[in-house]
C-alpha positions as CSV (number, residue, x, y, z in Angstrom):
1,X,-74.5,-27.4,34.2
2,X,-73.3,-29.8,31.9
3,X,-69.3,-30.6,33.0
4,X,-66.9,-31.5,30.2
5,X,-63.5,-32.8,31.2
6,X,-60.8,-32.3,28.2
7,X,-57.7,-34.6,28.2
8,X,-55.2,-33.3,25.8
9,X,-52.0,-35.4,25.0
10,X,-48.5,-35.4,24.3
11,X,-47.2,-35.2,20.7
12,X,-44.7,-32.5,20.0
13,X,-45.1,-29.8,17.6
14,X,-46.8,-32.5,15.8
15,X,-49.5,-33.0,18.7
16,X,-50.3,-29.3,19.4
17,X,-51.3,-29.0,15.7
18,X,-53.7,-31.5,16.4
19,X,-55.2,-30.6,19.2
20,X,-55.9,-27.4,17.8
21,X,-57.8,-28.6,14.5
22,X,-59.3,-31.2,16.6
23,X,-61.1,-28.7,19.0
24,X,-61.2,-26.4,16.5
25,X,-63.1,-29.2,14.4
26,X,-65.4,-29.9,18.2
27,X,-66.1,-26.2,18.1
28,X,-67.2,-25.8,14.7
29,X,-69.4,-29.0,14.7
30,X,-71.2,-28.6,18.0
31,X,-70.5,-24.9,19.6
32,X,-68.8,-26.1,22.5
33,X,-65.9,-24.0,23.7
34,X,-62.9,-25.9,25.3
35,X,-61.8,-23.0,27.5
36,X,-65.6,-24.3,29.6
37,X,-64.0,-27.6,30.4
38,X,-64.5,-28.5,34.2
39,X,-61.0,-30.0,34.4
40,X,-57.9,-30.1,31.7
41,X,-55.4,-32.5,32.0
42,X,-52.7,-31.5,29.7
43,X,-49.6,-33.8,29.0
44,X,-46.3,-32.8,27.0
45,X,-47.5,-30.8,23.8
46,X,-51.1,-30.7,25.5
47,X,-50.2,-29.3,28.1
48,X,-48.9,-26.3,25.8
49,X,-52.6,-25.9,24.3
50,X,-53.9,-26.7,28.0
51,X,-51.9,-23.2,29.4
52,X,-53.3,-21.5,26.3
53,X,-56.9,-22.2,26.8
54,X,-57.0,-21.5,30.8
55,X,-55.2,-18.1,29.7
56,X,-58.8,-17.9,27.9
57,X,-56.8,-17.7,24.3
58,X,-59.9,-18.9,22.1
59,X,-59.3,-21.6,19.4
60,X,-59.6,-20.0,16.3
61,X,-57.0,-17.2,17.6
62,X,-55.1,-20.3,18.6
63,X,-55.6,-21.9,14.7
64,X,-55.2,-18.5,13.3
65,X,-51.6,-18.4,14.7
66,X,-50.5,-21.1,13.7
67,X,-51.6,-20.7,9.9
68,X,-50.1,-17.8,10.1
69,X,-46.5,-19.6,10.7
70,X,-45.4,-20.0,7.3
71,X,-45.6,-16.3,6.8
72,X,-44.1,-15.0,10.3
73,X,-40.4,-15.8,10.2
74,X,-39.8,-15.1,14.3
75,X,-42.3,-17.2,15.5
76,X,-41.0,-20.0,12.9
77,X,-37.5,-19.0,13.8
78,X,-38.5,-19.4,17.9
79,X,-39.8,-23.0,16.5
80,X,-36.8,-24.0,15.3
81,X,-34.7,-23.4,17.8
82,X,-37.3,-25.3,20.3
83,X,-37.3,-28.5,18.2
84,X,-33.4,-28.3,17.6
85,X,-33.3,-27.2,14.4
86,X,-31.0,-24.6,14.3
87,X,-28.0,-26.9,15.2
88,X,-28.7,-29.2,12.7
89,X,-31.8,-31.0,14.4
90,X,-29.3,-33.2,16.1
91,X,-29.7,-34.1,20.0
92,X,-26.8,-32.5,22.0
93,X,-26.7,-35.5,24.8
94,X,-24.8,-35.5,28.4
95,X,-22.9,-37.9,28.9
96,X,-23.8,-41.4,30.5
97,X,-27.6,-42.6,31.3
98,X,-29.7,-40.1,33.0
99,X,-31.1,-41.9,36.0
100,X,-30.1,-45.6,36.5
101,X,-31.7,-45.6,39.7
102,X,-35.0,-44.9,37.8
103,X,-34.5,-48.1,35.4
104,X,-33.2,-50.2,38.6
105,X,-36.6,-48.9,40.7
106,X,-38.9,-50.0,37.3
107,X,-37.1,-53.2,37.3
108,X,-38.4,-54.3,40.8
109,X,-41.5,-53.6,39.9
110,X,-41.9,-56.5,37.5
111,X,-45.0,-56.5,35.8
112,X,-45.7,-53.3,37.1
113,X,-42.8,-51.8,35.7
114,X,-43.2,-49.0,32.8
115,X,-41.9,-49.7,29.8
116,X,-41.1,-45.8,28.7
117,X,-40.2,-45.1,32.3
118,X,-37.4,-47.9,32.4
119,X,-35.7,-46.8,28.7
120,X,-35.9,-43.6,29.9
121,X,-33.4,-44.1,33.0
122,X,-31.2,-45.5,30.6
123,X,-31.3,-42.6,28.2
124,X,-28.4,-39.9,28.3
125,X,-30.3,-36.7,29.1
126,X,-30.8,-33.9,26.8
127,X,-29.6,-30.6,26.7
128,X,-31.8,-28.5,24.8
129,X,-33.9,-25.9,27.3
130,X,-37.5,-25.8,27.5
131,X,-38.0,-22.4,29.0
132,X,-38.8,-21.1,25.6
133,X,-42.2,-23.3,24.6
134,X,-43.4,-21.8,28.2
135,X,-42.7,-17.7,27.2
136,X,-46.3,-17.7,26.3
137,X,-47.1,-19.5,29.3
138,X,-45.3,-16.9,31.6
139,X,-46.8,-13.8,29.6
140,X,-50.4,-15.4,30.3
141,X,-50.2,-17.0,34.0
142,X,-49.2,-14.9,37.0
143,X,-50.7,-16.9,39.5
144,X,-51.8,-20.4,38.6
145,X,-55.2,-20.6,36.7
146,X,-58.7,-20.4,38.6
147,X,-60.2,-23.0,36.7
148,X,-58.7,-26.6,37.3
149,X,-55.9,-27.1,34.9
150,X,-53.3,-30.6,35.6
151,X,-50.4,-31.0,34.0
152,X,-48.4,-33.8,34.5
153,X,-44.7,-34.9,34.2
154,X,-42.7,-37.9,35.9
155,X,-40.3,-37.3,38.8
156,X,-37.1,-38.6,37.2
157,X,-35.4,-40.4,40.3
158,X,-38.9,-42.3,41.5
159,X,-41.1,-42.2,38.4
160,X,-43.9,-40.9,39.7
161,X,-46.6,-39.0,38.2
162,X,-46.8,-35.9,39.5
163,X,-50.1,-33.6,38.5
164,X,-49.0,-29.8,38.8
165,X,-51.9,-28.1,39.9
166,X,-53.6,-31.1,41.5
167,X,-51.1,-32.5,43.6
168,X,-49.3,-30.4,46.5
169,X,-46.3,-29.8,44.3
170,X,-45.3,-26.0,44.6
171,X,-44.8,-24.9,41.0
172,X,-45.7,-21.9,38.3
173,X,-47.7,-22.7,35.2
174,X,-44.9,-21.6,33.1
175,X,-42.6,-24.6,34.8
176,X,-44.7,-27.2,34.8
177,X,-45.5,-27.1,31.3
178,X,-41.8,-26.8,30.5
179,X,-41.3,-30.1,32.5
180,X,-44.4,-31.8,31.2
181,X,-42.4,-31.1,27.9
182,X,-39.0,-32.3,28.7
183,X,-38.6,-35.2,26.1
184,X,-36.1,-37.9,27.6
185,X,-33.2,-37.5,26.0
186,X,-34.3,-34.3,23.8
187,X,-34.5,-31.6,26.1
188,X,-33.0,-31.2,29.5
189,X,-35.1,-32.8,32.7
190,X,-36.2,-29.7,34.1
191,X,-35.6,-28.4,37.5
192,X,-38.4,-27.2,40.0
193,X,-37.1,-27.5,44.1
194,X,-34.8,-29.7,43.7
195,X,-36.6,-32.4,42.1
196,X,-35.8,-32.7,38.2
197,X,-38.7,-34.1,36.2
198,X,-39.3,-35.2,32.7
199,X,-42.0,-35.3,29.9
200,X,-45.7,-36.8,31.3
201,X,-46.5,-38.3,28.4
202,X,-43.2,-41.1,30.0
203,X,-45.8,-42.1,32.3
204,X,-48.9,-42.1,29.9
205,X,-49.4,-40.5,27.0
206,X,-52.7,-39.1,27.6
207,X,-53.1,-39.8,31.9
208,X,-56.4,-39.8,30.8
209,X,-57.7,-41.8,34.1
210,X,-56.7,-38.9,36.2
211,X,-60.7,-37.3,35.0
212,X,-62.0,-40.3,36.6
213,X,-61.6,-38.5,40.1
214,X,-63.3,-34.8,38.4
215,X,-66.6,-37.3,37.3
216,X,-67.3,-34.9,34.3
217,X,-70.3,-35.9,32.2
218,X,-68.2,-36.4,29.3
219,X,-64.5,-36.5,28.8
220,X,-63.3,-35.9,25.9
221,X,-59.3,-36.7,24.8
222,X,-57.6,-35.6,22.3
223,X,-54.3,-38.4,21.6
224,X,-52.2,-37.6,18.9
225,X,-49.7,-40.3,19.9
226,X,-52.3,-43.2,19.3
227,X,-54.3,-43.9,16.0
228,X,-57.7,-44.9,14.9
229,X,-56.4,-46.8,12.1
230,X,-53.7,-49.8,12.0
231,X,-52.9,-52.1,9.4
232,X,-50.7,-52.9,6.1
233,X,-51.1,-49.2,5.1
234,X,-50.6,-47.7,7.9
235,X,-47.1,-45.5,8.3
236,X,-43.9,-47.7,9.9
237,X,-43.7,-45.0,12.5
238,X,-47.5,-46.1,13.3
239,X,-46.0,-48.8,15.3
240,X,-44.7,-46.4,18.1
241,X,-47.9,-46.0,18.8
242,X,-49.2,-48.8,19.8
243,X,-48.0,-48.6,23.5
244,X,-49.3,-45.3,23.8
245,X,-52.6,-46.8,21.9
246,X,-52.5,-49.9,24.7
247,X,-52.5,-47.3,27.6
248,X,-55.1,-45.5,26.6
249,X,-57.7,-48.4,25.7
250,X,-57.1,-49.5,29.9
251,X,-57.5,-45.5,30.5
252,X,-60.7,-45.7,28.4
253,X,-62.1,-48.9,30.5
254,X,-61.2,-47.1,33.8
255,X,-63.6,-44.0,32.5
256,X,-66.5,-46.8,31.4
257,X,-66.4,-48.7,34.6
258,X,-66.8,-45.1,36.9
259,X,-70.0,-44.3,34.2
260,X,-67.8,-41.5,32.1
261,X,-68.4,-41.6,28.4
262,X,-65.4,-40.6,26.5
263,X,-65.1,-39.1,23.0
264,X,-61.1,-40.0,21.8
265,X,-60.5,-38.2,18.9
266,X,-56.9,-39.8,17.1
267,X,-54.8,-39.5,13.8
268,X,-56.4,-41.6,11.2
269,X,-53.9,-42.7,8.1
270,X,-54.1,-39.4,6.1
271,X,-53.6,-37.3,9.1
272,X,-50.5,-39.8,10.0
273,X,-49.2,-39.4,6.9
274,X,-49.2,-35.3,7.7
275,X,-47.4,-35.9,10.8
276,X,-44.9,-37.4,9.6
277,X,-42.3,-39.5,11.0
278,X,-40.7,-36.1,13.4
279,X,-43.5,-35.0,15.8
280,X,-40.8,-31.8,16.3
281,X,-40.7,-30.9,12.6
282,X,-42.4,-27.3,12.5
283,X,-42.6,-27.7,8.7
284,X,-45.9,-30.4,8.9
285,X,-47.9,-27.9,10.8
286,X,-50.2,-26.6,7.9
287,X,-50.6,-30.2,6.3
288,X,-51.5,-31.2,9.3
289,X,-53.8,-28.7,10.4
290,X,-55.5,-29.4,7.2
291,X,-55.9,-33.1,7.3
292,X,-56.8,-32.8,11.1
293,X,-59.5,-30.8,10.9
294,X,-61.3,-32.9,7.9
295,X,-60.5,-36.1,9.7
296,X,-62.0,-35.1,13.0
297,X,-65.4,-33.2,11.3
298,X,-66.0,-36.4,9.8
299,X,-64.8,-38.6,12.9
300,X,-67.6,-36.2,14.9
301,X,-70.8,-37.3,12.2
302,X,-70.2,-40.8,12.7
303,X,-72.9,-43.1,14.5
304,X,-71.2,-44.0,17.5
305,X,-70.1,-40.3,18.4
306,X,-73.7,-39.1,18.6
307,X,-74.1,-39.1,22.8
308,X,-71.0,-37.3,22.8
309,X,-72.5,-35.0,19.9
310,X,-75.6,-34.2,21.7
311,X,-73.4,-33.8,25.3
312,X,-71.1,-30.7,23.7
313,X,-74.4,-29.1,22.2
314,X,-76.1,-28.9,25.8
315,X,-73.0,-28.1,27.2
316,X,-72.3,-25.1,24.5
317,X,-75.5,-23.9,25.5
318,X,-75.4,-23.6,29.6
319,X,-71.9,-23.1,29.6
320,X,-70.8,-19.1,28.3
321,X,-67.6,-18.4,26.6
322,X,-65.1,-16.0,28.7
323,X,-64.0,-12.6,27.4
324,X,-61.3,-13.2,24.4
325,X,-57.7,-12.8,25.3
326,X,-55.2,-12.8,22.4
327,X,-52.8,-14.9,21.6
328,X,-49.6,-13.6,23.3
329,X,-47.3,-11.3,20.8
């Protein structure tokens, strides 16, 4: 059996419109199903689509749903109050930095240090709650999935990664993907056993080098924080990603030197331009779904994407689809 390893990454409301148009273009191009990945890693916003597709929710329910947003006034309402929106889109802070001893640790560190990791300490800590982006979590996962699904966030007081569902961290699906979403200074760290953690994507925004240990025959990550395209034209926001962009090229050389090819599908210009410079704006969810989609078919015809190509085909053929389960009401 072919074994596909899918990386999805952080990116807000923003990110989990991409990920969706981007599988959605993957399945549409070469019949592969993302819910027959051998591994998920899901980070921040991917880790939303992650819980989603190991709760066997198929991708064009998951892309019919969100289409449907501009015409279901709850589920845009239940948006709006997760990105802020209803007071004002304004960060309601605590008062004081969240964890010097996080920024002092990084420090010592020295050129290991991480950059995110070290602002973050610094950053007063947010008080909006993430329990409601993991209701469809909780309505979905019982138990924690079968099927290996890692979602990572970053221990606030150490900095360490820590891979929910990998490592020997007691949590439920529902809380881990609410602390793999907790945006430093946005939302509040979240609490599991007395540890508080934050959003993954502080660590890296894709962890793709955590597949390296699953040895898929293909990984596949979908980065909505990165881009394929800089330059002149390129969005001023743009620049924030190159960080994110410089992680994920030494992520990509960790996959090449263990013998994993990867297919990295990222915003080019036009879908940039959807996104906007707010990855928590619900409104850029259609535009972006529309420019995604187009950008990725096209990304998936070119020349240097044909191994990966031909890998999803054989895969979509060994590997069967599981039974359909909606999308939670």
């Amino acid at each position: 059996m072919v074994k596909v390893a899918l990386v999805l990454g952080g990116g807000g409301i923003a990110g989990h419109a991409f990920h969706t148009a981007a599988l959605g273009a993957l399945l549409e191009t070469t019949g592969w199903d993302p819910r027959t990945s051998e591994v998920i890693v899901g980070t921040s916003a991917g880790s939303g689509v992650a819980s989603l597709l190991r709760g066997h929710v198929s991708i064009p329910a998951q892309l019919e749903r969100l289409l449907a947003l501009p015409t279901a006034p709850e589920d845009m309402a239940r948006l709006r109050e997760i990105a802020g929106r209803e007071s004002g889109f304004m960060p309601r802070w605590a008062l004081g930095p969240q964890s010097p001893g996080l920024t002092i640790r990084e420090l010592f560190r020295a050129h290991r240090a991480r950059p995110m990791s070290m602002i973050s300490g610094l950053m007063p800590a947010g008080r909006l709650a993430t329990a409601p982006i993991s209701e469809h979590t909780e309505e979905l996962h019982k138990t924690w999935p079968d099927d290996a699904l890692w979602i990572t966030a970053v221990a606030l007081g150490t900095g360490e990664r820590v891979v929910f569902g990998r490592d020997d961290v007691a949590a439920t699906t529902a809380e881990a993907v609410q602390a793999s979403c907790a945006i430093p200074s946005f939302f509040a760290p979240v609490e599991i056993d007395g540890t508080r953690y934050i959003d993954g994507g502080v660590y890296s925004g894709t962890n793709a080098d955590l597949v390296v240990e699953a040895k898929p025959d293909l990984a596949i990550i979908s980065s909505p924080m990165t881009t394929s395209q800089m330059g002149l034209r390129a969005p001023v926001g743009s620049a924030m990603r190159l960080l994110p962009g410089h992680q994920l090229r030494n992520e990509r050389r960790l996959l090449t030197k263990a013998g994993i090819p990867t297919l990295t599908l990222e915003p080019d210009l036009a879908v940039l331009r959807a996104m906007g410079p707010n990855p928590m704006d619900p409104t850029r969810i259609i535009p972006i779904l529309v420019q995604a989609s187009a950008a990725m078919t096209q990304s998936l015809r070119l020349k240097g994407n044909d191994k990966a190509v031909r890998i999803l085909e054989r895969a979509a053929r060994q590997n069967p689809s599981p039974l359909d389960v909606p999308y939670p009401a």
